[in-house]
C-alpha positions, 0 to 999 in steps of 0.5 A, spaced: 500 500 500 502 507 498 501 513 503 503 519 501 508 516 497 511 511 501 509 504 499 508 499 505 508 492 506 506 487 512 510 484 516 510 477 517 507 475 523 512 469 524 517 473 522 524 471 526 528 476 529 535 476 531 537 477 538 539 485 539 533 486 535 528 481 539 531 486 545 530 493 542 524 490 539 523 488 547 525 495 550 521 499 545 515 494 547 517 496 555 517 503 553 511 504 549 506 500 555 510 505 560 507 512 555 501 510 553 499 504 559 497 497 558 495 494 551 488 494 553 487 501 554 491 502 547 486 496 544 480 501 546 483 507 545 482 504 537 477 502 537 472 504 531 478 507 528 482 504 520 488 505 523 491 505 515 487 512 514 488 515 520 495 514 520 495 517 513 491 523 516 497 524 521 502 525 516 499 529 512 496 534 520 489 532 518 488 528 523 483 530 528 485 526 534 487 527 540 494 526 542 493 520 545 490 517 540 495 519 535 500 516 538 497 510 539 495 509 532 502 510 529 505 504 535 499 500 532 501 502 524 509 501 526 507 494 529 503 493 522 506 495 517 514 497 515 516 502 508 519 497 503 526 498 502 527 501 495 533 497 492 
């Protein structure tokens, strides 16, 4: 998918991660909970909400959440989706 003219892809779910990045994945993990709290409250937060769009909203600063709201959309975007390397 293309947004804003960058092209995205899905990570893989069963993706193998090497050791440092399974720690700064785990770190990154840690820090995100400590800011926006527990997954849960982050799952509702989103509800009713295409992250897709709402993330093209935020970069294009036409988005009309809150703080909050935003940042949560971008964790759960970045979780998601990668940019494809351009070769």
């Amino acid at each position: 998918m293309e947004i804003n003219g960058i092209e995205y892809e899905e990570i893989p779910r069963n993706q193998v991660v090497s050791k440092t990045g399974r720690m700064a994945l785990m770190l990154a993990g840690f820090a995100a909970m400590g800011y926006m709290g527990s997954s849960a409250k982050s799952q509702d937060i989103l509800k009713g909400i295409d992250i897709v769009k709402e993330f093209e909203l935020i970069q294009q600063k036409k988005s009309k959440q809150t703080k909050r709201v935003r940042d949560a959309v971008i964790y759960a975007f970045n979780k998601s989706f990668r940019p494809v390397p351009i070769y």
